[in-house]
N, C-alpha and C positions, 0 to 999 in steps of 0.2 A: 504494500500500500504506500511507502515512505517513495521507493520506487518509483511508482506513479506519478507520487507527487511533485518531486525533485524533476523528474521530466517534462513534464508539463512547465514545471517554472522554469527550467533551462532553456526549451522550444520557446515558450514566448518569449525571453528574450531575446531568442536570433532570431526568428520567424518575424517577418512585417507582413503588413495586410496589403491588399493590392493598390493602397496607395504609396508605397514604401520607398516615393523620391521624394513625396512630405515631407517636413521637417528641419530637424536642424544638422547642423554640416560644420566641421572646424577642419579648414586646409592649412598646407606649407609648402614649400618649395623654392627651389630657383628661380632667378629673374635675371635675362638678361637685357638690357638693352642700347641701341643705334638710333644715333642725333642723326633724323632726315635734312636738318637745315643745320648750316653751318652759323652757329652765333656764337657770340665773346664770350668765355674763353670757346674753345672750338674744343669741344668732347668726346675722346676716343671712345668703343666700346666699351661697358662695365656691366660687373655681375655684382649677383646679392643674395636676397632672399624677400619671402611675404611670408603675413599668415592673413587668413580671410575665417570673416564669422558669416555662414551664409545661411538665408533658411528660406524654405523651399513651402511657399503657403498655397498653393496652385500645381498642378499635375505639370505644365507647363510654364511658371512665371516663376520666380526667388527673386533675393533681394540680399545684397551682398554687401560687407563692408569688410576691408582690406588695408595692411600695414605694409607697407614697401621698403626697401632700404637696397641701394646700392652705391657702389662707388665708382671714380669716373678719376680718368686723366683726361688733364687738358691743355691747350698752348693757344697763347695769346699772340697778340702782335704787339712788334716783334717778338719772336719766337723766345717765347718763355714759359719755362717750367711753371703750368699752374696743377700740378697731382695733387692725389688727398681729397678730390670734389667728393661731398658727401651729397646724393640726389633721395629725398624722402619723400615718402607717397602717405602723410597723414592726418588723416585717413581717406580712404576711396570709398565712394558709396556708389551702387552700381546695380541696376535690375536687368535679371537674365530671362532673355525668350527661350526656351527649348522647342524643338522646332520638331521634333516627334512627340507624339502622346503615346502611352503604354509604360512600362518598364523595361524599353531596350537598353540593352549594355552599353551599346555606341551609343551616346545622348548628347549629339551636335547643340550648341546654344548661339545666338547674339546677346551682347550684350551693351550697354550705353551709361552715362553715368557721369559724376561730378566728382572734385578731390581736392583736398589743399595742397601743394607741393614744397617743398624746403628744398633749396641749393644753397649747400655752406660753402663757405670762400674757402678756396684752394693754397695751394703752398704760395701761391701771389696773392699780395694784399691790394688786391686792385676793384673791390668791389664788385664782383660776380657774386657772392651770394646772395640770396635775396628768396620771399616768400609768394606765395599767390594763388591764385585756384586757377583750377583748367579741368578741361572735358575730356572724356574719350569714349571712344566706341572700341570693339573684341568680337571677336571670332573664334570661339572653340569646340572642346568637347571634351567630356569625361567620359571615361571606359569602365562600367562596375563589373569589378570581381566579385563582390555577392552585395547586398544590401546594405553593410555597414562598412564597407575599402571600395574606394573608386581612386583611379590616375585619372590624371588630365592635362591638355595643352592648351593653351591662351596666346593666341595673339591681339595686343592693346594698341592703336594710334593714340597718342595726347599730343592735347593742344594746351601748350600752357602759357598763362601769362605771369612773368615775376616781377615784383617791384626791386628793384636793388641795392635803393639808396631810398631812405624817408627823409634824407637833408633836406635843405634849398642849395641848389634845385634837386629836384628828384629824379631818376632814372629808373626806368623799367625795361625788360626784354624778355621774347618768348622762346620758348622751346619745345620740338618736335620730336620727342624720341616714342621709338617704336620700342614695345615692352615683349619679349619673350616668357612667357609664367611656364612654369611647372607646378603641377601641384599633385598630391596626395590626401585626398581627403578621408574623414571618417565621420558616418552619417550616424545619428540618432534618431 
């Protein structure tokens, strides 16, 4: 009888109902990303990492908020060492389309969305860092191995705008980098 009962409560908790992409979802992973537009300092490739709190109220719609962090070399003109950019995504808030209904494995999304961004000043004191918000739109998908471990791959455009200086006068500038995510989630 104890038998019985210990199973029953083990199954329900790995067992979901057939809405079982409901819910709540904590990810992590890699981030890389590539400056589309050349701006001051001028920013090589950089990697990092996220995590994302996402939850999933619609068979087809979630709603996602996400911590970013990576790091960037860069060169100014004249060509000088500005390494050490620290580029921060916090936070991202971001609503995801899935673009099948059911509980397929393969579960393609779009996604669109707003974020505050940070660019710390570099190994050059020249006033590149600076704060601001910007948009982006994503392209992915996640692959579930069962109900509660899903991969996935994200591709992000942003569009951001930074202030750089709040002196007199002020200086602002944008930037264009394309975001590579990995991630690993674990659903609830």
């Amino acid at each position: 009888r104890r038998v019985v009962v210990v199973s029953l409560i083990v199954f329900s908790l790995f067992c979901r109902l057939a809405e079982a992409r409901q819910g709540f979802a904590i990810g992590l992973g890699p981030v890389g990303n590539v400056f589309l537009v050349d701006t001051i300092p001028i920013m090589d490739p950089g990697v990092g990492g996220h995590v994302a709190f996402n939850y999933r109220f619609h068979e087809q719609i979630a709603f996602e908020t996400s911590f970013m962090i990576t790091t960037q070399d860069g060169t100014n003109v004249p060509k000088v060492d500005d390494s050490g950019i620290i580029f921060l995504g916090m936070p991202t808030f971001d609503v995801k389309f899935f673009l099948l209904s059911g509980d397929p494995r393969f579960d393609p999304f779009l996604s669109t969305g707003v974020g505050v961004y940070w660019l710390t000043e570099g190994r050059a004191d020249n006033s590149t860092g600076g704060t601001g918000l910007g948009s982006q739109v994503g392209l992915g998908f996640d692959y579930y191995f069962s109900d509660q471990i899903s991969i996935g791959f994200t591709g992000v455009f942003r569009s951001i705008g930074l202030i750089t200086n709040f002196g007199t006068p002020s200086a602002s500038t944008a930037i264009f980098p394309y975001s590579l995510l990995g991630n690993i989630a674990f659903h609830f």
